[in-house]
PDBQT receptor file of N, H, CA, C and O in Angstrom, charges set to zero:
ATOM      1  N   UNK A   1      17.395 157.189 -34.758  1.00  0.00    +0.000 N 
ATOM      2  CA  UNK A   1      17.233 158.268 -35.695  1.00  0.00    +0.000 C 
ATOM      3  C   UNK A   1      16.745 159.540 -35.008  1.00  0.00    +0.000 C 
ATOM      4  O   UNK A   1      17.051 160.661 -35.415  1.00  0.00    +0.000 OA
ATOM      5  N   UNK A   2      15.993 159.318 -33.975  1.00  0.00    +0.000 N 
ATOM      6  H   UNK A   2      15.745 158.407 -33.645  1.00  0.00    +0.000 HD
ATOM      7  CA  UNK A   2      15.563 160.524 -33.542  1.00  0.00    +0.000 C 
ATOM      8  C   UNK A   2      16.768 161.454 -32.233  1.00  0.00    +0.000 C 
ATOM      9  O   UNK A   2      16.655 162.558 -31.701  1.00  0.00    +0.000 OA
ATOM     10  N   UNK A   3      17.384 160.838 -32.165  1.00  0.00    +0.000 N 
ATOM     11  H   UNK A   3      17.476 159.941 -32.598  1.00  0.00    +0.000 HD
ATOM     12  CA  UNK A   3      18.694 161.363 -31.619  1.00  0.00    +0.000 C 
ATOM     13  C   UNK A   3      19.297 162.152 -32.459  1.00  0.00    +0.000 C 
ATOM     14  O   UNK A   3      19.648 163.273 -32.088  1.00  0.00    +0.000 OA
ATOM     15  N   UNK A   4      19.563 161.634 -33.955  1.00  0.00    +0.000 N 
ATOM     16  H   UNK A   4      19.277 160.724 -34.256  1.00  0.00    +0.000 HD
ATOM     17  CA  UNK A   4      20.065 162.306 -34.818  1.00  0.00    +0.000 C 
ATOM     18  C   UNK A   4      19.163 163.903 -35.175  1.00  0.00    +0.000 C 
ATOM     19  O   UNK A   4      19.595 165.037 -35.378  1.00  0.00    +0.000 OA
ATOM     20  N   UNK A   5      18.246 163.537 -35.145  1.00  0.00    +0.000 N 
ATOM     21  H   UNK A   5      17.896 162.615 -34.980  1.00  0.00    +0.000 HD
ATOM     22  CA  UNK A   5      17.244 165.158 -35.072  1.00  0.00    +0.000 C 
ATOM     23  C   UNK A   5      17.529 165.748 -33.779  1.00  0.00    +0.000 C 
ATOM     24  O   UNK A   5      17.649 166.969 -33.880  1.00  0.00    +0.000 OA
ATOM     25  N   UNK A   6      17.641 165.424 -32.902  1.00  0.00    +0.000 N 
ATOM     26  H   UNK A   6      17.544 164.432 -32.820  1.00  0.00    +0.000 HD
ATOM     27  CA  UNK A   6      17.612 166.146 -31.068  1.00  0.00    +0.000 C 
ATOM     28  C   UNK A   6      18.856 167.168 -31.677  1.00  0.00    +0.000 C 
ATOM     29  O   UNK A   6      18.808 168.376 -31.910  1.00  0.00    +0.000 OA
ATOM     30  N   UNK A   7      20.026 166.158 -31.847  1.00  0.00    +0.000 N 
ATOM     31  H   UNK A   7      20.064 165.177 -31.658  1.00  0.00    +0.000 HD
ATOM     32  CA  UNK A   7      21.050 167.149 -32.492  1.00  0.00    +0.000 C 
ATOM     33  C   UNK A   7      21.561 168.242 -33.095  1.00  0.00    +0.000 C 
ATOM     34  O   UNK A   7      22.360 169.117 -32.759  1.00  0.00    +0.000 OA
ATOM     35  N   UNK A   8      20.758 167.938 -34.314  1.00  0.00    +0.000 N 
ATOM     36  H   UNK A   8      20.110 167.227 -34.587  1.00  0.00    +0.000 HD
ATOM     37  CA  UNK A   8      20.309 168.868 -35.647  1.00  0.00    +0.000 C 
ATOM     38  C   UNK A   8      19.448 170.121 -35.011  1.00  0.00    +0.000 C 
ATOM     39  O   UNK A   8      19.872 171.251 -35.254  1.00  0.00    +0.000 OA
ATOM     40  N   UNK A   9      18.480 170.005 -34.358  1.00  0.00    +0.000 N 
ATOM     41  H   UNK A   9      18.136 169.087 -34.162  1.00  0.00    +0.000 HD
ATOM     42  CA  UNK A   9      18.064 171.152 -33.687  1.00  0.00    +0.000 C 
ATOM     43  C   UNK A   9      18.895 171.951 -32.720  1.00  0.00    +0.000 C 
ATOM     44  O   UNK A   9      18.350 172.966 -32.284  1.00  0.00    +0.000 OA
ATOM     45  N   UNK A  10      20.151 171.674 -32.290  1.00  0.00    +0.000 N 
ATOM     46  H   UNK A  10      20.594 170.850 -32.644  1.00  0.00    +0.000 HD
ATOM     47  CA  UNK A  10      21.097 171.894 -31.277  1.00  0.00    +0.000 C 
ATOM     48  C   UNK A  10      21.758 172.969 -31.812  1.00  0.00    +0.000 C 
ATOM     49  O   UNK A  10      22.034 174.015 -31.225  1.00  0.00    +0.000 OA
ATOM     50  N   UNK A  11      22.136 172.515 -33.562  1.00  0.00    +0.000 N 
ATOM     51  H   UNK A  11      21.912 171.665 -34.039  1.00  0.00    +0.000 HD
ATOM     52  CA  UNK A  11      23.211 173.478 -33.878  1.00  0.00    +0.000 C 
ATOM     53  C   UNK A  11      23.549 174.209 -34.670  1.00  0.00    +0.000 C 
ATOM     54  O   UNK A  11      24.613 174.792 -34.880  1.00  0.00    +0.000 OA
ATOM     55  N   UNK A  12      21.695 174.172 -35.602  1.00  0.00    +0.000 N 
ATOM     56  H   UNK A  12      20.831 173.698 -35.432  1.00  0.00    +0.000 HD
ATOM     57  CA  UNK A  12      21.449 174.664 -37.152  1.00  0.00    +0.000 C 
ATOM     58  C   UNK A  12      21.117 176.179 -36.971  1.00  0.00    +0.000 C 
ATOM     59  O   UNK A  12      19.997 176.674 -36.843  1.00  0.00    +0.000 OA
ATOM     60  N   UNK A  13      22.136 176.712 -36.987  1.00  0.00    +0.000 N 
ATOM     61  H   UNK A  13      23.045 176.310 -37.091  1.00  0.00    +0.000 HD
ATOM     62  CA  UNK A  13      22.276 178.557 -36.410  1.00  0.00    +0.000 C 
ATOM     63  C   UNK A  13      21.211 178.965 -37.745  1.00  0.00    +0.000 C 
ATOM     64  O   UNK A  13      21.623 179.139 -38.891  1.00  0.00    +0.000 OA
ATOM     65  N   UNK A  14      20.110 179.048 -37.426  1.00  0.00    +0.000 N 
ATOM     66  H   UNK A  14      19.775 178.906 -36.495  1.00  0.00    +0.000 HD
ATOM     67  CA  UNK A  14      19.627 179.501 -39.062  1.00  0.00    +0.000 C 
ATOM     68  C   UNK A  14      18.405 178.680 -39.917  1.00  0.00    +0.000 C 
ATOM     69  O   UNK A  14      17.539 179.081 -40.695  1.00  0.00    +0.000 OA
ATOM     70  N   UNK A  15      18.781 177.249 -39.357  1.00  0.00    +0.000 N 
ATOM     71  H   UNK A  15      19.484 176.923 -38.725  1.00  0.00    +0.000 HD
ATOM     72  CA  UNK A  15      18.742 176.169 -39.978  1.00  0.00    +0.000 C 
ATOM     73  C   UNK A  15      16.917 175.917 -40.401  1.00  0.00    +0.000 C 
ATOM     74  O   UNK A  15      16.067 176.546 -39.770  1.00  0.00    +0.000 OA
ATOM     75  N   UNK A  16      16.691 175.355 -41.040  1.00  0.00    +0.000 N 
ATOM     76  H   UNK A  16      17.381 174.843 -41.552  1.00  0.00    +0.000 HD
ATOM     77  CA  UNK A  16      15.352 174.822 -41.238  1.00  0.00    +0.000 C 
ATOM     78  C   UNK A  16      14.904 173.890 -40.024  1.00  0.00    +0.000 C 
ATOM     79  O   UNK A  16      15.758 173.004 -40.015  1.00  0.00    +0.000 OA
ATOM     80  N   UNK A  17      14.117 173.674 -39.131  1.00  0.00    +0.000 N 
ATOM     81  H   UNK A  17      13.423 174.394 -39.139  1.00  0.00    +0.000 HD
ATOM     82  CA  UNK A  17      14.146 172.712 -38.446  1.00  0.00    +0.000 C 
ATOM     83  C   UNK A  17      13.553 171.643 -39.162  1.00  0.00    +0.000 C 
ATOM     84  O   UNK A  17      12.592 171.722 -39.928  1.00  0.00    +0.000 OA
ATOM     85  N   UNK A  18      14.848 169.648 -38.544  1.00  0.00    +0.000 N 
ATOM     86  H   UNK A  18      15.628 169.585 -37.922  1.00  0.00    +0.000 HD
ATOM     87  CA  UNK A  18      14.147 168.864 -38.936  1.00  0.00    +0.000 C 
ATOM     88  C   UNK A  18      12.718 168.463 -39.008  1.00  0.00    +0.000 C 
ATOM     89  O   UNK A  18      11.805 169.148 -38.545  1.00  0.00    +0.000 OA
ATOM     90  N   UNK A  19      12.573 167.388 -39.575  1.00  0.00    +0.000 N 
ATOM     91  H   UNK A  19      13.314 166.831 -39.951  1.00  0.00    +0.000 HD
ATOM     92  CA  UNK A  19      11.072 166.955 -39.676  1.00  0.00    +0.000 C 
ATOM     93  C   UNK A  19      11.506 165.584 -39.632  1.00  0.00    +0.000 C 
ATOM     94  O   UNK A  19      12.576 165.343 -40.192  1.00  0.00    +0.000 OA
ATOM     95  N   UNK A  20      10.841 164.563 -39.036  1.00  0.00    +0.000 N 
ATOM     96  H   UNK A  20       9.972 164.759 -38.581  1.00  0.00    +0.000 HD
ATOM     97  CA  UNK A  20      11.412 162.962 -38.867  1.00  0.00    +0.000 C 
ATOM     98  C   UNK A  20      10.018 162.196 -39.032  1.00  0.00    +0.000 C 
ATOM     99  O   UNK A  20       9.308 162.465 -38.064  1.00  0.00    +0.000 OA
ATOM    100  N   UNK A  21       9.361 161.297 -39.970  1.00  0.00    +0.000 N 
ATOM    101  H   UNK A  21       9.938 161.079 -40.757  1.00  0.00    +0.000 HD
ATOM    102  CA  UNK A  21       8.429 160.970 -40.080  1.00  0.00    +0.000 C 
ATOM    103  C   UNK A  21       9.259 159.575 -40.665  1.00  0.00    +0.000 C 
ATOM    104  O   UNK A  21      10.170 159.347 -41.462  1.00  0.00    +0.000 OA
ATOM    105  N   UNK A  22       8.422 158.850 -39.820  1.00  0.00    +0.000 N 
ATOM    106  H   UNK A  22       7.682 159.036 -39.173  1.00  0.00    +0.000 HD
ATOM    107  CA  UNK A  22       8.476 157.277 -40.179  1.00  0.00    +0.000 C 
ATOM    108  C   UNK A  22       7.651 156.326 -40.243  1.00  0.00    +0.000 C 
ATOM    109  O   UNK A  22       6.648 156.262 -39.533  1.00  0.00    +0.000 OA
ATOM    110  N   UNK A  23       8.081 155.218 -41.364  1.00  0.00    +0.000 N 
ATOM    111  H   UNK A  23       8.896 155.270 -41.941  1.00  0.00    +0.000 HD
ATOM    112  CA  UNK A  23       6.896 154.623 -41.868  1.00  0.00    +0.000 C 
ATOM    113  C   UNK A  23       7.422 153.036 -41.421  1.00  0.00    +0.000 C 
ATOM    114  O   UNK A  23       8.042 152.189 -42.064  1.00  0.00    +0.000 OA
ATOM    115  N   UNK A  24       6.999 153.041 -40.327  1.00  0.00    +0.000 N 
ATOM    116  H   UNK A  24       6.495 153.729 -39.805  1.00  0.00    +0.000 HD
ATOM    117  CA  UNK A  24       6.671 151.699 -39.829  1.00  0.00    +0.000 C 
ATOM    118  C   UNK A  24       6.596 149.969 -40.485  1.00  0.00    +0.000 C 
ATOM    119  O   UNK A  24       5.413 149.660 -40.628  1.00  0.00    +0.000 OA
ATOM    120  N   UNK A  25       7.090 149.381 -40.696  1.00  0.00    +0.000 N 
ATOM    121  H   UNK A  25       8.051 149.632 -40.580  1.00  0.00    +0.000 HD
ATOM    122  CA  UNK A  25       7.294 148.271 -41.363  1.00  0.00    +0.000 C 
ATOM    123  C   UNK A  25       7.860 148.214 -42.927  1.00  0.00    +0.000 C 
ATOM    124  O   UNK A  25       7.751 147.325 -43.771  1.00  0.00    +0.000 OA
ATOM    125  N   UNK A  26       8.389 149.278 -42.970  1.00  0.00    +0.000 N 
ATOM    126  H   UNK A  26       8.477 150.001 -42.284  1.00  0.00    +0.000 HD
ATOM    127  CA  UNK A  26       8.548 149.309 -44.553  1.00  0.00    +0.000 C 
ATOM    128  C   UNK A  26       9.953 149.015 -45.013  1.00  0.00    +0.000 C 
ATOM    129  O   UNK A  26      10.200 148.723 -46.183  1.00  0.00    +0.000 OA
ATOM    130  N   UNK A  27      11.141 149.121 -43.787  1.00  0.00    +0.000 N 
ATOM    131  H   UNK A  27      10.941 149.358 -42.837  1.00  0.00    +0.000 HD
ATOM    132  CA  UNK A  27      12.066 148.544 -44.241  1.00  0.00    +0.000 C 
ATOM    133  C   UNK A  27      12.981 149.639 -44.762  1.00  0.00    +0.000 C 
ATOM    134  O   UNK A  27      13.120 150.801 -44.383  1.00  0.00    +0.000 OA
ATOM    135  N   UNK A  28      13.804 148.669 -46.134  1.00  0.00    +0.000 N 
ATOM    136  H   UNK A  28      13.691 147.724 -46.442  1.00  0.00    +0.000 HD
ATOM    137  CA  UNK A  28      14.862 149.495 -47.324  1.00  0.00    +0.000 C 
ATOM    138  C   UNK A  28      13.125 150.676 -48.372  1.00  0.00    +0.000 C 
ATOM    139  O   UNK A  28      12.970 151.764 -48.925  1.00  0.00    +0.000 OA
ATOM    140  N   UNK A  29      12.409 149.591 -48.069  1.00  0.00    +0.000 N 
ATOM    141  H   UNK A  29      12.535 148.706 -47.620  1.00  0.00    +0.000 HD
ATOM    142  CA  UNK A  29      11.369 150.523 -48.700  1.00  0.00    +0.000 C 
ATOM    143  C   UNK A  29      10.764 151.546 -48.698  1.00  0.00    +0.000 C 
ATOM    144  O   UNK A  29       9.888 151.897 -49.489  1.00  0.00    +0.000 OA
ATOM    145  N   UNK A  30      11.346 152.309 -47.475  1.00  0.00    +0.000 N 
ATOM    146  H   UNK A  30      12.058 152.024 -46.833  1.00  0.00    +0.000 HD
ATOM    147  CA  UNK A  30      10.744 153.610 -47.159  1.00  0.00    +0.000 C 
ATOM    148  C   UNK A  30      10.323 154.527 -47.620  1.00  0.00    +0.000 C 
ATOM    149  O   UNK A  30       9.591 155.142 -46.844  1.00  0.00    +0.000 OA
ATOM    150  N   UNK A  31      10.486 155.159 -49.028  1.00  0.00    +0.000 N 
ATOM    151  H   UNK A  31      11.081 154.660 -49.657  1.00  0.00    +0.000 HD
ATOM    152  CA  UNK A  31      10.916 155.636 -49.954  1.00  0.00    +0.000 C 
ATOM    153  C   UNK A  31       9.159 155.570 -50.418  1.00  0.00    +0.000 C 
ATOM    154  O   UNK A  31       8.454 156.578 -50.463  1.00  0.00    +0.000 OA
ATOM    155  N   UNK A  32       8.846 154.668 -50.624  1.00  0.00    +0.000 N 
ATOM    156  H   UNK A  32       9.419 153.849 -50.588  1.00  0.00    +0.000 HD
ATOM    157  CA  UNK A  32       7.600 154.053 -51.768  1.00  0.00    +0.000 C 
ATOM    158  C   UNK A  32       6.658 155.229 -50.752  1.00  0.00    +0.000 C 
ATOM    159  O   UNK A  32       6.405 156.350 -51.193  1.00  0.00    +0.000 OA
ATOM    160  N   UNK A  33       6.194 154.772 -49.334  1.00  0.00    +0.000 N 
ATOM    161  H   UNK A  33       6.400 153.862 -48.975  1.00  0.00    +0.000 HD
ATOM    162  CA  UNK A  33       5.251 155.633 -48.701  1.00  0.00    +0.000 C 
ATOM    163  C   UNK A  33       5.622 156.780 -48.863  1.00  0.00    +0.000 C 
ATOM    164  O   UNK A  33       4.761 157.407 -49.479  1.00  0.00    +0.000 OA
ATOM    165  N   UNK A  34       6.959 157.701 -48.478  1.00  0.00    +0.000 N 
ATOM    166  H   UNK A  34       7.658 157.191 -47.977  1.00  0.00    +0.000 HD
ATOM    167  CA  UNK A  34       7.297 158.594 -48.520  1.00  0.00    +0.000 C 
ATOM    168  C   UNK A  34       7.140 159.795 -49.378  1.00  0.00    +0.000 C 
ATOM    169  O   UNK A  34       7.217 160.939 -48.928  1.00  0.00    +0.000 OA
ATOM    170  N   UNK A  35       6.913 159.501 -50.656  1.00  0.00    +0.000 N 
ATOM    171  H   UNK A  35       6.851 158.572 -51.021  1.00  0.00    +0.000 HD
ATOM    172  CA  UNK A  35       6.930 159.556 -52.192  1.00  0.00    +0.000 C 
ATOM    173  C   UNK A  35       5.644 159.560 -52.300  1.00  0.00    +0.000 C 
ATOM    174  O   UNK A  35       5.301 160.555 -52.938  1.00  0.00    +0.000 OA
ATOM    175  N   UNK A  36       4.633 158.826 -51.933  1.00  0.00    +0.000 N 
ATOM    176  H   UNK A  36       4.912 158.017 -51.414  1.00  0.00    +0.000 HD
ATOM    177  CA  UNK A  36       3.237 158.894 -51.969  1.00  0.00    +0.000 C 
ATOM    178  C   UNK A  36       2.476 160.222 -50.802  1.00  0.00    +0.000 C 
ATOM    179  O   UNK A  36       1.392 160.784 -50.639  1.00  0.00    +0.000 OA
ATOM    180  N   UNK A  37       3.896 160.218 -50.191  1.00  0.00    +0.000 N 
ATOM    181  H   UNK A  37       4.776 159.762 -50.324  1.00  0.00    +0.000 HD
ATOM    182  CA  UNK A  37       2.616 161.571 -48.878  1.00  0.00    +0.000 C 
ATOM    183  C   UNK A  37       2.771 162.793 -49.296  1.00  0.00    +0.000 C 
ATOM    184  O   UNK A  37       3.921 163.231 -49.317  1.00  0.00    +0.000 OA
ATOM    185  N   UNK A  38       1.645 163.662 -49.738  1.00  0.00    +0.000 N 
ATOM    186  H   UNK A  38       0.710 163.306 -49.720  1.00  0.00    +0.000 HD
ATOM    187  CA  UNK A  38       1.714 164.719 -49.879  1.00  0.00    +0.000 C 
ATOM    188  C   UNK A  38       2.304 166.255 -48.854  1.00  0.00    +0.000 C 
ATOM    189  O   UNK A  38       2.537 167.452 -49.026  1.00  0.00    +0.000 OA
ATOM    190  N   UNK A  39       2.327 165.040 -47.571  1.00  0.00    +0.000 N 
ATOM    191  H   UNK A  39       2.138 164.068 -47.431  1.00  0.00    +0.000 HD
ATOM    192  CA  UNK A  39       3.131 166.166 -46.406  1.00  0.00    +0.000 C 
ATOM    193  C   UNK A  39       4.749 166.515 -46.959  1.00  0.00    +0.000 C 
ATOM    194  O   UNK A  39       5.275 167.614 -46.781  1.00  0.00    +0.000 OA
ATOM    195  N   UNK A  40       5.391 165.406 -47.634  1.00  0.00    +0.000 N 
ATOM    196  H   UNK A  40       4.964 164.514 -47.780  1.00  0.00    +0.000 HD
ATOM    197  CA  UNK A  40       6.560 165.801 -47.951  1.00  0.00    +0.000 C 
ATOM    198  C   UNK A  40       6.811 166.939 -49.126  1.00  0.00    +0.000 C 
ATOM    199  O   UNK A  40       7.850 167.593 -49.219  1.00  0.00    +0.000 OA
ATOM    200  N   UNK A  41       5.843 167.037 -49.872  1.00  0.00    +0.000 N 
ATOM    201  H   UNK A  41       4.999 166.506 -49.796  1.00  0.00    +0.000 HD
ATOM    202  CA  UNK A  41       6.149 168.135 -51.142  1.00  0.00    +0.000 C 
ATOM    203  C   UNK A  41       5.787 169.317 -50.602  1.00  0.00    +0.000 C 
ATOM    204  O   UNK A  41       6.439 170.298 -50.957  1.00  0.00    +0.000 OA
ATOM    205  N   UNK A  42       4.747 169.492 -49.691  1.00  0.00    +0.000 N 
ATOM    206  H   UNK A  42       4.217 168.695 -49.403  1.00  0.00    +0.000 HD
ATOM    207  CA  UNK A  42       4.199 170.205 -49.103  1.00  0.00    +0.000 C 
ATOM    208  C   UNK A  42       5.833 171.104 -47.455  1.00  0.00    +0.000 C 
ATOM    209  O   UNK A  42       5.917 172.249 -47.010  1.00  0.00    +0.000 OA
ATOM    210  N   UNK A  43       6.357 170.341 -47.271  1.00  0.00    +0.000 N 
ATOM    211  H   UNK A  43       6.288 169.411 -47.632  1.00  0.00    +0.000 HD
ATOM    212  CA  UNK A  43       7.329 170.763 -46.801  1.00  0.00    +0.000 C 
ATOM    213  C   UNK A  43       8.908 170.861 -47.424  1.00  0.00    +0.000 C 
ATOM    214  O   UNK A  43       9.795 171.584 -46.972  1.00  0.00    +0.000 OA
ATOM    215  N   UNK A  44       9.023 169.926 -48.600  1.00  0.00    +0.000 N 
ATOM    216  H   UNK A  44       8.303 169.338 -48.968  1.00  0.00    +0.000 HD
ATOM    217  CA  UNK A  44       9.883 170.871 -49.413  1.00  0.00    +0.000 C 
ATOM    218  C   UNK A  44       9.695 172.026 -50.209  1.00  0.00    +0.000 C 
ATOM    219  O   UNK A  44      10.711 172.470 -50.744  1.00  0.00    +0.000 OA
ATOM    220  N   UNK A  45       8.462 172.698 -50.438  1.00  0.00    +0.000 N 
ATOM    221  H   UNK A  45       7.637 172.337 -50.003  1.00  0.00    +0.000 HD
ATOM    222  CA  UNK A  45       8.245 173.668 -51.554  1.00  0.00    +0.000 C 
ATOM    223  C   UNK A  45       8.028 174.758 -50.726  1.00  0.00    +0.000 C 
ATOM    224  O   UNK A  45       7.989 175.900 -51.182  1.00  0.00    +0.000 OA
ATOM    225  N   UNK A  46       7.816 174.391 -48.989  1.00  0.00    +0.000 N 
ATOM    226  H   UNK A  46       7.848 173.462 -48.619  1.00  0.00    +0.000 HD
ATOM    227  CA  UNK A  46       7.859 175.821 -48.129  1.00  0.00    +0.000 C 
ATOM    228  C   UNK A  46       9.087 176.195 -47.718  1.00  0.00    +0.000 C 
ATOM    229  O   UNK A  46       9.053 177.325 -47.231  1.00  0.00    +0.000 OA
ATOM    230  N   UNK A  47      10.510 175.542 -47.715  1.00  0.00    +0.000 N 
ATOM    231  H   UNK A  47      10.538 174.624 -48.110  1.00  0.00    +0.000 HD
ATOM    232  CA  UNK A  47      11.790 175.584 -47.722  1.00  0.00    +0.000 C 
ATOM    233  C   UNK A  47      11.671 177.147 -48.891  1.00  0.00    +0.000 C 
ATOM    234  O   UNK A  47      10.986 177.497 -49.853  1.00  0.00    +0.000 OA
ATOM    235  N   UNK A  48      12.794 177.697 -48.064  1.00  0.00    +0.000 N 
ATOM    236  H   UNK A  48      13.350 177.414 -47.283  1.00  0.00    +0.000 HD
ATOM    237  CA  UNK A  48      13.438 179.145 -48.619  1.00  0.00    +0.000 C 
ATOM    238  C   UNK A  48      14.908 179.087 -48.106  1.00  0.00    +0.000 C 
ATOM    239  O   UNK A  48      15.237 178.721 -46.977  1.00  0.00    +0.000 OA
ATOM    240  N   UNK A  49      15.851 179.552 -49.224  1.00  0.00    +0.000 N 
ATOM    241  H   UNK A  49      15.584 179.849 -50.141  1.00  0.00    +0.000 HD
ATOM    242  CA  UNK A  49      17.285 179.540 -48.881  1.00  0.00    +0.000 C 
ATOM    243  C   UNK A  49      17.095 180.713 -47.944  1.00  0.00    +0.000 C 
ATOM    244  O   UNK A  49      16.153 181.506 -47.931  1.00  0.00    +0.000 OA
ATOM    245  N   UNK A  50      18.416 180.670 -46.973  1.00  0.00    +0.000 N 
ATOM    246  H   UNK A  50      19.181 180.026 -46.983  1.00  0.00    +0.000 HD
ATOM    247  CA  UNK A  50      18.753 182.480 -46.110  1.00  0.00    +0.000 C 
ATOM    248  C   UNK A  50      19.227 183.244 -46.725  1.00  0.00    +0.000 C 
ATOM    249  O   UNK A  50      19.111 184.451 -46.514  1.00  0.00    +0.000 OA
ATOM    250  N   UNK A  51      20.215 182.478 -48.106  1.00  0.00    +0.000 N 
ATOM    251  H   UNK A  51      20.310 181.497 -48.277  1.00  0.00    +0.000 HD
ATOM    252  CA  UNK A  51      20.428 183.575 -48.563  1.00  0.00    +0.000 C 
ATOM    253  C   UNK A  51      20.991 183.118 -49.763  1.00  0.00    +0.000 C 
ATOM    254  O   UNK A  51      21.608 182.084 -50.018  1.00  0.00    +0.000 OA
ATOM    255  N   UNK A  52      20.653 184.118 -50.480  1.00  0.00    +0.000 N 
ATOM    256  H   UNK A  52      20.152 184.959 -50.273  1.00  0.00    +0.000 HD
ATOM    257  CA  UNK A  52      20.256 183.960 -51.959  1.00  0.00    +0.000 C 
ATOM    258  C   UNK A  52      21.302 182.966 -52.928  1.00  0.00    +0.000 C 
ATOM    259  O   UNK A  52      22.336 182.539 -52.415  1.00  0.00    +0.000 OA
ATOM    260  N   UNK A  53      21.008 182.683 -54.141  1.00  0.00    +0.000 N 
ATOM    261  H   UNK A  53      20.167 183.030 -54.558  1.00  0.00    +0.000 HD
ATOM    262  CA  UNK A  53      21.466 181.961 -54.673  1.00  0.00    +0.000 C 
ATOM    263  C   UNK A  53      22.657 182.332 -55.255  1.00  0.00    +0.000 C 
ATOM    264  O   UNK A  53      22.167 183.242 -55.924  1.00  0.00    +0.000 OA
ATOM    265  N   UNK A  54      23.887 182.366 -55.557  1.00  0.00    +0.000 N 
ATOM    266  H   UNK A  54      24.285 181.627 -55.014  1.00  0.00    +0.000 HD
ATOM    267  CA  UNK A  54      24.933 183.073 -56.279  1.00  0.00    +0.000 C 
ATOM    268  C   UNK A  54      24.729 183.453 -57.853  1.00  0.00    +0.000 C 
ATOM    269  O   UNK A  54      24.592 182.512 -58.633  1.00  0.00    +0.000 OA
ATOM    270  N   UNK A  55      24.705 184.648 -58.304  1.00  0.00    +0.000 N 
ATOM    271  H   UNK A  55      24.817 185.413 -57.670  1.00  0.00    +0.000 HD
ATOM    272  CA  UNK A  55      24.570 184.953 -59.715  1.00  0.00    +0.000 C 
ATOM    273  C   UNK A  55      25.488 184.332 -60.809  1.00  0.00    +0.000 C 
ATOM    274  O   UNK A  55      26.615 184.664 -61.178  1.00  0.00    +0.000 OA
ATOM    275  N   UNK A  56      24.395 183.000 -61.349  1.00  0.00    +0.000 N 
ATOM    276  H   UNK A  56      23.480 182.730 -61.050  1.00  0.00    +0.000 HD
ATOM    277  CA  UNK A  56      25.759 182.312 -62.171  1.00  0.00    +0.000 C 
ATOM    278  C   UNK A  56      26.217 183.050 -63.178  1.00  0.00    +0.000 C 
ATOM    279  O   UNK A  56      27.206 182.650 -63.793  1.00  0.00    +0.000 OA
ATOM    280  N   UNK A  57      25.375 184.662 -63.649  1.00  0.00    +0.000 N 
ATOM    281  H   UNK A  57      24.571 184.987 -63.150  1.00  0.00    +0.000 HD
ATOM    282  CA  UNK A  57      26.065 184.689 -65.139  1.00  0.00    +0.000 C 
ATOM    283  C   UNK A  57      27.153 185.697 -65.073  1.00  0.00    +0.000 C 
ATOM    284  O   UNK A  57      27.915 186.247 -65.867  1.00  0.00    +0.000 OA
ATOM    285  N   UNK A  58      26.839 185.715 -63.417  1.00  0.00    +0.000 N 
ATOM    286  H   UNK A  58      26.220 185.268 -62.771  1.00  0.00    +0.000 HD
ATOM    287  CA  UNK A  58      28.777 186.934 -63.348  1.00  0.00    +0.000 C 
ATOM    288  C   UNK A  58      29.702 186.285 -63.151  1.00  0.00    +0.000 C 
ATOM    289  O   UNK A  58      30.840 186.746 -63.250  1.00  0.00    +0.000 OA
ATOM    290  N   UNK A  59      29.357 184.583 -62.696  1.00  0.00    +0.000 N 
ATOM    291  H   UNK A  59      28.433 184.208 -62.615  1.00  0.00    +0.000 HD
ATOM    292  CA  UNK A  59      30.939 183.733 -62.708  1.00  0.00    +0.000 C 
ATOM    293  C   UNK A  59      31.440 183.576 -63.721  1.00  0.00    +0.000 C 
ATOM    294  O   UNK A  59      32.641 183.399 -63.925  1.00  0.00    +0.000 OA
ATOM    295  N   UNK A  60      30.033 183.651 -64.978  1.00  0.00    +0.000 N 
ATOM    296  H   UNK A  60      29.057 183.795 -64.812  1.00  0.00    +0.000 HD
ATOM    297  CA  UNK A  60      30.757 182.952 -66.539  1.00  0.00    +0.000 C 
ATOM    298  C   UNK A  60      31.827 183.525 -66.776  1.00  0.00    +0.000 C 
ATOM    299  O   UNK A  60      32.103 184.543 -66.142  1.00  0.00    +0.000 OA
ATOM    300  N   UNK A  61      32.671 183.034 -67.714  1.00  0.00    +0.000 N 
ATOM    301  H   UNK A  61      32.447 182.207 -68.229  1.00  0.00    +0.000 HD
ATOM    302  CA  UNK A  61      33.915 183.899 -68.767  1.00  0.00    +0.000 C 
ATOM    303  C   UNK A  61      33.474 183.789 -69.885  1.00  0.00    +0.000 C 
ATOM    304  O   UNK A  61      34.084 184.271 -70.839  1.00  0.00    +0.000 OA
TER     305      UNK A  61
């Protein structure tokens, strides 16, 4: 897995850099610790798009 990050840092012109945190014996269960750590909300809620969101109410008809 951590190959797969070496990568991701290689070619994300822009990109957020990964974050790879693993929970040791937990298996398909990974999820349960994951979900409990406050480091993860804490690094999705500092995520910002580059660029902005598309204005849905000029696509409407």
């Amino acid at each position: 897995m951590s190959a797969l990050v070496s990568r991701s840092k290689d070619g994300g012109k822009g990109a957020i850099p990964p974050r790879l945190t693993i929970y040791p014996g937990t298996g398909h269960a990974f999820w349960v610790p994951a979900y409990d750590d406050p480091a993860l909300y804490r690094w999705l809620f500092e995520q910002r798009r580059a660029v902005p969101a598309p204005d849905m109410k000029k696509d409407k008809k």
